[in-house]
N, C-alpha and C positions, 0 to 999 in steps of 0.2 A: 545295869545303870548306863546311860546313854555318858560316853565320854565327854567332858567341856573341853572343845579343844576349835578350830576355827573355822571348820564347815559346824559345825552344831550351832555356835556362839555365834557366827556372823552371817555364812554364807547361807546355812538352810535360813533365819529367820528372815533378811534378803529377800531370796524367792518367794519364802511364805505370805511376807507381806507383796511383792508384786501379785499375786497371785489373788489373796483373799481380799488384798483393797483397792487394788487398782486395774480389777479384771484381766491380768494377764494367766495364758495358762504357762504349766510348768512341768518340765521333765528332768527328773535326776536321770545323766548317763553315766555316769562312771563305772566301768567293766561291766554295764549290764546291756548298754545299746547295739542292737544287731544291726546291719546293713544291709543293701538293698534294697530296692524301688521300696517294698513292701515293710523294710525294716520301719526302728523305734522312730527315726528323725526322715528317713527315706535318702541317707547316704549312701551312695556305693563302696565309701569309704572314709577312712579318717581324715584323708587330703582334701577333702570337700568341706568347704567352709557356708554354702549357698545351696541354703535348703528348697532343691526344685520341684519338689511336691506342692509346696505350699507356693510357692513363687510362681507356677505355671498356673493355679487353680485361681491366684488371684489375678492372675492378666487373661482366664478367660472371663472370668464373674466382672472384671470391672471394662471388659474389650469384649462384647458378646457378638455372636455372630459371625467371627473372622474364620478363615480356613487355616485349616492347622499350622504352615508355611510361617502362617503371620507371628505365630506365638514362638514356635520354636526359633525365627531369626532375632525375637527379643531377647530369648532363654540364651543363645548365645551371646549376644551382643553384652549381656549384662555378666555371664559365668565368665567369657574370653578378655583377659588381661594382657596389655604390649609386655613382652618379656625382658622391653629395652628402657622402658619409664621406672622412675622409684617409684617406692610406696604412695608419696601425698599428690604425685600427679596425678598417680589412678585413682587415688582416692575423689582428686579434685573433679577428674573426666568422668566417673562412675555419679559423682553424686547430681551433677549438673543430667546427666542422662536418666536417669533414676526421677530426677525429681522432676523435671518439664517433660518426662512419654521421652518410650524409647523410638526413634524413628525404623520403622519399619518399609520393606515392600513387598509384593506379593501379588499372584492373579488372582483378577477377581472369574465370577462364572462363566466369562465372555472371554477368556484368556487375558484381557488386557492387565498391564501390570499397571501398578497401583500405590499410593504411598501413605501410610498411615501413625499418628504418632500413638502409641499404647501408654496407657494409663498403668503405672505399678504401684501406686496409693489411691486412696481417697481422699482426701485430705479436708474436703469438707463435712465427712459422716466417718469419725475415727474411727466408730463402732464397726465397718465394715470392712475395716482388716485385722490378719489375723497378729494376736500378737501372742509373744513365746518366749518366756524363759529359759535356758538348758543352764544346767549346773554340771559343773566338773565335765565337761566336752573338751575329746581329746581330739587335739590336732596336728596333724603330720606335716613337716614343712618338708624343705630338699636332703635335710639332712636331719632333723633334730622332730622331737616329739613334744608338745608341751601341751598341760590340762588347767583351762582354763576354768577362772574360778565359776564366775556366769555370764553367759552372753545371753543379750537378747533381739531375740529376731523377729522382726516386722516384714510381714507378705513373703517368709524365706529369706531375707535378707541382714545379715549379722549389723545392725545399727548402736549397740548396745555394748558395749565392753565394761564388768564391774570387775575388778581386784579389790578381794577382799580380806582384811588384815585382822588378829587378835586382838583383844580389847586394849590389851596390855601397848601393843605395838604405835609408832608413830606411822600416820598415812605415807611417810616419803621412804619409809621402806616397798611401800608398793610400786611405787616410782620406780625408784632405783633397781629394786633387786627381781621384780616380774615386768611389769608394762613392759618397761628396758628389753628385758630380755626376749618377752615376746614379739615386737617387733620386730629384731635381729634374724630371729630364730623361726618365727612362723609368719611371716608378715603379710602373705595373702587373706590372715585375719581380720585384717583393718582394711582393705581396698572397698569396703563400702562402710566402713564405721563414719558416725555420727558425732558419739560423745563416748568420753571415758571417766568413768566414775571411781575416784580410790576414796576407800571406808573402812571402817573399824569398829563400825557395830554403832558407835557415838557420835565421831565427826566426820566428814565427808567432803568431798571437793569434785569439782566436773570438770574437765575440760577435754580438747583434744587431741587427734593424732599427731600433730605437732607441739605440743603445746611445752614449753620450760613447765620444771616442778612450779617455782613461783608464779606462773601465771595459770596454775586449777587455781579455781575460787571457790568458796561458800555459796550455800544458796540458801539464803534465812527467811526471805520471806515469800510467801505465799498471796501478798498482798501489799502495795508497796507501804500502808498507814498500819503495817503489823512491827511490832516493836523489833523481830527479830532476835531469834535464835540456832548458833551452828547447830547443827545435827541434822545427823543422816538422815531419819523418818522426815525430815523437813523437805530436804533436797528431794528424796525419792518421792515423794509427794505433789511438791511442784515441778519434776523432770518429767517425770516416769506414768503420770498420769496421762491417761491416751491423747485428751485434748491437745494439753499443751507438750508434748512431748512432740507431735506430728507439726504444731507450728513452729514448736524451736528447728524441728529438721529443714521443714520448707522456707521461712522465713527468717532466722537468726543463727546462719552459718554463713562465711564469707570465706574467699581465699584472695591474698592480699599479695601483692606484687612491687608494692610502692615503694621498699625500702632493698628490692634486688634479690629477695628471696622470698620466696614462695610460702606463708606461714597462714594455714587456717586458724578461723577469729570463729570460736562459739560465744554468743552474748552474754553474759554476767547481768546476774538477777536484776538490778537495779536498772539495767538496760531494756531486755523483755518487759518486766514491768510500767515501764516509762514511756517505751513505745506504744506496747500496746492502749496505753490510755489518750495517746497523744490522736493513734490511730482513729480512734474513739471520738475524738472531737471532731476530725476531719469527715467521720460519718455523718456528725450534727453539724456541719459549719454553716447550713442555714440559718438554723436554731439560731447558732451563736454569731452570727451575724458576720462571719470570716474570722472571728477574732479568737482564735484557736487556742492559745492558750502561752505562757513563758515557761520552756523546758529546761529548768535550773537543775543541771548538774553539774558540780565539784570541778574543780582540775585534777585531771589522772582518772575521768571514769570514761574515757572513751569517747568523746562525743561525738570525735566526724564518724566513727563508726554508730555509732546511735541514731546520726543523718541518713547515712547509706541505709541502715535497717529500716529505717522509716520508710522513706523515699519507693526502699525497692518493694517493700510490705502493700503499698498504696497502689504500685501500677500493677502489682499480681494478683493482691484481695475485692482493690476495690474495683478495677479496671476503668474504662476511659481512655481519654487522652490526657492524661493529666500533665503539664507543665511542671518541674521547680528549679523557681527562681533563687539560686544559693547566692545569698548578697553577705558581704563583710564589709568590713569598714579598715581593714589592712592589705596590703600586698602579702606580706608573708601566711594571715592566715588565709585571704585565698588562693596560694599556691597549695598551702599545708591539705586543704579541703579536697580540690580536684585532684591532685594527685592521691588521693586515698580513694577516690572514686576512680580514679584511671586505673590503679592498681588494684584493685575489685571488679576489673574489665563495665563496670557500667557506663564510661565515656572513653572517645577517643578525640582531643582533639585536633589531633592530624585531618584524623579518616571524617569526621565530623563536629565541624569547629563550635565551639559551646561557651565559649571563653569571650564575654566581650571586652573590644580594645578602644570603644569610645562609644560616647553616649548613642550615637548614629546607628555603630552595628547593634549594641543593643536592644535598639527598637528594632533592626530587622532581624536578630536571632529571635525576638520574642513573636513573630508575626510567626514564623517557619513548624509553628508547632512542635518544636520539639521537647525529649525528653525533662532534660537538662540545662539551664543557662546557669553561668558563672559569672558574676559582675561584683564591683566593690561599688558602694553605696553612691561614689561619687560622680559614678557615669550618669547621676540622674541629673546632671547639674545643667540642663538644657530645660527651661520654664515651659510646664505643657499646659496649653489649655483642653481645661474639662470636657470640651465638645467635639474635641480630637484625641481621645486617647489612644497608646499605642498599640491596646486591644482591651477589646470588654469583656473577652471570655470570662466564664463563675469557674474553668479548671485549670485555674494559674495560682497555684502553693507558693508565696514568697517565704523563705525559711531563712530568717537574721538570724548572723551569730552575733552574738555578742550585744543582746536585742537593745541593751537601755543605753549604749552610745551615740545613736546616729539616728532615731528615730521619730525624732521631732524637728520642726525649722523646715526651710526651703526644700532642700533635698527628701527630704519626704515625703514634704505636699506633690513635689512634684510628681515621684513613685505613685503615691496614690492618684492622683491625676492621672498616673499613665497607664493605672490597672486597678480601674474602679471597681471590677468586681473582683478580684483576687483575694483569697484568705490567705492572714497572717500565722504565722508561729515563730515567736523568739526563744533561740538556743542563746543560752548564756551559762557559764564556767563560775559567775560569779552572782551572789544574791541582790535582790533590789534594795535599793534604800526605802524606810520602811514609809516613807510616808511619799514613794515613786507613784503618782496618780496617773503622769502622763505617761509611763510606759502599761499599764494597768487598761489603759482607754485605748491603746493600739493594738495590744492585743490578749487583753484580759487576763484573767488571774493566774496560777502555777496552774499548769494541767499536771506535772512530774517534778519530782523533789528530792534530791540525793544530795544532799547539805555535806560539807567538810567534815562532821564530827563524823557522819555513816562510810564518808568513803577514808578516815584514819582507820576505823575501828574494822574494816574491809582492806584492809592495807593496800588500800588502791593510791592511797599518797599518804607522806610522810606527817608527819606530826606537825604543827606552826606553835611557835611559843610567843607572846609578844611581853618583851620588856620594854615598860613604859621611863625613855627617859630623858622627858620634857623637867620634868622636876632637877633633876643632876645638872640639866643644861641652863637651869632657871632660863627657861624661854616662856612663856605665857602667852599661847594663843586663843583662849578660851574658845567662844565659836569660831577661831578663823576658819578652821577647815572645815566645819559645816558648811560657813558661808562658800567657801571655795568649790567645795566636794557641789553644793547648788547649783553654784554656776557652770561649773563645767559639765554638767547631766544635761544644763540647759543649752553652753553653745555645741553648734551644728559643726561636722569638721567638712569645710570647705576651703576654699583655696585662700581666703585671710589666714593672718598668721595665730593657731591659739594664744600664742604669750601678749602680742599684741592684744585681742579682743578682751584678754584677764586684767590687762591693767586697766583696760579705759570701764570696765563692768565692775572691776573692784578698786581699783583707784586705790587709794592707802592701802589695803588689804595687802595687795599685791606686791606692793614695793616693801611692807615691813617682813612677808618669808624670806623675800630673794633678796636682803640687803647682805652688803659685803658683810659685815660683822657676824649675820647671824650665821649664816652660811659656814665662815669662817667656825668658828663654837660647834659647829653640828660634824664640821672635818674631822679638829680636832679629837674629838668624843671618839669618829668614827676608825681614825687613824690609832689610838690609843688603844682602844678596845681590839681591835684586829690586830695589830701585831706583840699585841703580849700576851693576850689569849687562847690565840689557835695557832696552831700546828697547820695546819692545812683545812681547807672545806672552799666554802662558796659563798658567797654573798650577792646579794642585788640592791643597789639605791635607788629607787625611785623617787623623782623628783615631780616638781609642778608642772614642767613643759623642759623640751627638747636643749632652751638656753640654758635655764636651770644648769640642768644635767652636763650643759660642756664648762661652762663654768664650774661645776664642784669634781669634773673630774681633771682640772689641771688644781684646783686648790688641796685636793686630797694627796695628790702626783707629789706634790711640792712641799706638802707635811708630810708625807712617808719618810720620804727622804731627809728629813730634819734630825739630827743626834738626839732632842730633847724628846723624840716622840718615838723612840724604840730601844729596847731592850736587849736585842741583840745583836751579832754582827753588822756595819753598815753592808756589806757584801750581800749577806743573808736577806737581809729586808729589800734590796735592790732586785736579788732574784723571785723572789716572793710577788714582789707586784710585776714584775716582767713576765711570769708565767702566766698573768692574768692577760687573755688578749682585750682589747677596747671595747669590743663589743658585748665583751663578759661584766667587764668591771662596772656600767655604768648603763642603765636602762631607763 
């Protein structure tokens, strides 16, 4: 009787499934693989990780015609590793060389030498490379031996890392006590890996060679209007399927630099899915008249990374010269934006400046053709006439974040005015109001959808509770805050003062949130509750405008400090709100 134990129960069914449903082949090697050109896998040995039988057959089948020269200086370029770089730079240098041709030279029949860049995928016909399961493949590092549970290898190439765990076991054992160790231990393993997959036969998680345990994710859906479910057969399914397995390699890997350390980003289901639908529009944006669509995901699912994956998907898949215009309606989130793009090496702008600093440059970064422009919504604030736009080009991608703030009124007309044939697409963090017609008419319905409940339940962000307590405060604003919540959708943020434009558009409205009293009644609430309740956390108040907010935070400042409003030492309550800096306590 065949043992239950965790090649039976996990690993062979694993490969069986890549194997019978997802067209890969498959070789068990443990103690039986021989070596040599001619061997089971065609290694000369166990310290060879990069299978060159198969690796050199597909760089002549996809590079036909070259003299030998050409292939064998790819065959090095891609086997030969710096022995002075870590693991994730070569990772980062192999996979950028690997995935856009390796550049080569070589004489051609005439002697002359020659430069050519070689194709090591296909990446438009999956079906045309080979792909390869190995199970239990031993590998030799400088010092230590380890047998991997399965790798799988595309054109020769180790893309594919699975650990795999008994049913019984939790996935972070594979983490901790193999990944871990093989890394340490054999690490010229991963110098071209992709993705890493830890499983347990039920639940599953992907990420990469850098990746914290807490950041592998699930992969539930295979569709993004599919209800979702973890399990393994789901993930292997939407990973490991050749299609999309070859795009997630080419198009939804990044390495990131923005935060001073070097950490590859594999995309998280909700993002592949998202994109690629988004992508999708931007194929029809005739059809759809520019108006691409609003790409409402969550806060905490990633989004400037969602941009980048878009953005770089578009100038590789679809090709062109495609412009995008990344427009916000903040400073800090267009810092937050470019520097995730700087740090993803897609702009520099030292070396080529992308960043405009007034409405003027603007218009002449947008004339320059380039990749990239960075602007906040407000450099539009120079009146264009229609018959002078700043360009007509149809391949200028405007991409709003934060799409239903700033998109109607003056500054917009005038946007549109200056790029009358440009298609939209609004990124937004937060969902429309359900009866938002004029953010709907600029730029059409959800093209992608990853709501708060999907990214709790994805523990991409924490939980929100809302206790309603307008009733305790006996405050009664029935509709105010619709009517408010209206008006502010509707003003434009331009150089008037919002608090100003609220009173004179709401008039009573306005002065009965912000009077002293009430204000007052909302402090104290808010002072009672935080220091008898917590121990420690965080809080945020947000207020109707910027006055608001300075106003309730010396009213708060000055009931903290009140005997009648705390529970504990005056000392204690004094360090309590001092640990809060200003910019924390009040938003």
């Amino acid at each position: 009787m065949t043992p239950l134990n965790e090649d039976t129960l996990v690993q062979a069914t694993t490969a069986d499934y890549l194997q019978a449903k997802l067209g890969w082949n498959s070789v068990y090697a443990f103690n039986s693989e021989t070596f040599g050109v001619e061997g089971t896998l065609g290694r000369l040995s166990d310290k060879d990780i990069i299978l060159t039988r198969y690796l050199g057959e597909a760089l002549v089948k996809l590079n036909p015609g070259l003299p030998n020269a050409a292939y064998q200086d790819a065959l090095r370029q891609i086997t030969e590793a710096p022995v002075t770089e870590n693991t994730l730079q070569i990772n980062s240098e192999q996979y950028e060389r690997v995935k856009n041709g390796v550049l080569v030279q070589y004489r051609n029949g005439k002697g002359e030498l020659e430069k050519k860049r070689l194709k090591v995928f296909d990446f438009d016909t999956p079906e045309n490379n080979h792909f390869l399961c190995v199970r239990e493949l031993w590998v030799r590092g400088d010092i230590y031996r380890r047998r991997a549970d399965i790798v799988g290898f595309v054109n020769g190439l180790p893309l594919l890392f699975i650990e795999c765990k008994t049913l019984h076991k939790d996935i972070r054992h594979a983490y901790e006590k193999n990944f871990s160790d093989y890394k340490d231990t054999v690490p010229h393993l991963f110098h071209h890996n992709a993705f890493v997959i830890l499983g347990n036969g039920v639940n599953a998680k992907i990420g990469s060679l850098s990746s914290k345990f807490e950041h592998f994710n699930d992969w539930k859906r295979l569709a993004e209007n599919d209800p979702g479910v973890v399990d393994m057969e789901t993930l292997l399914k939407g990973v490991c399927n050749k299609r999309d397995f070859l795009d997630l390699f080419e198009n939804y890997i990044l390495f990131d630099e923005s935060k001073g350390k070097l950490v590859k980003i594999v995309a998280r289901n909700h993002q592949f899915l998202g994109v690629n639908r988004a992508i999708e529009a931007v194929k029809n944006r005739e059809v759809r008249q520019g108006k691409l669509g609003v790409f409402w995901h969550t806060q905490g699912s990633g989004k400037s990374y969602s941009i980048a994956f878009f953005t770089r998907k578009i100038h590789r898949k679809i090709g062109g010269n495609f412009t995008f215009l990344i427009c916000t309606d903040r400073e800090d989130l267009d810092k937050q934006i470019y520097n995730t793009f700087a740090g993803c090496g897609l702009v520099d702008n030292d070396q080529d400046p992308c960043r405009a600093g007034s409405g003027e440059h603007l218009q002449t970064l947008l004339n320059q053709h380039k990749a990239y422009v960075f602007s906040l919504v407000q450099k539009f604030n120079k009146d264009v006439d229609p018959a002078k736009p700043y360009s007509d080009r149809d391949d200028i991608i405007v991409i709003t974040d934060e799409a239903h703030r700033t998109q109607y009124g003056r500054l917009s007309l005038n946007m549109r005015n200056a790029l009358p044939n440009a298609s939209y697409i609004g990124f937004t963090g937060t969902p429309l109001f359900k009866d938002d017609e004029i953010t709907r008419r600029v730029f059409g319905d959800y093209v992608s959808t990853y709501d708060f409940q999907r990214a709790v339940e994805d523990k991409a962000t924490v939980p929100l509770y809302y206790d309603s307590r307008g009733e305790k405060l006996g405050i009664a604003t029935h509709s105010l805050n619709e009517r408010i919540a209206e008006k502010l959708e509707a003003l434009e943020i331009d150089d008037q003062d919002v608090a100003e434009r609220l009173e004179r558009e709401l008039k009573r409205d306005y002065h009965l949130i912000t009077a002293q009293s009430r204000l007052e009644h909302v402090a104290e609430d808010f002072v009672e509750h935080y220091s008898t309740g917590w121990e420690n956390g965080k809080a945020m108040l947000v207020c109707i405008d910027k006055v608001t907010c300075v106003r309730m935070e010396q009213i708060i400042h000055d009931k903290w400090l009140v005997p009648s409003f705390r529970n504990t030492s005056d000392n204690l309550n004094k360090q309590r709100f001092a640990n809060i800096s200003p910019s924390k306590r009040f938003c």
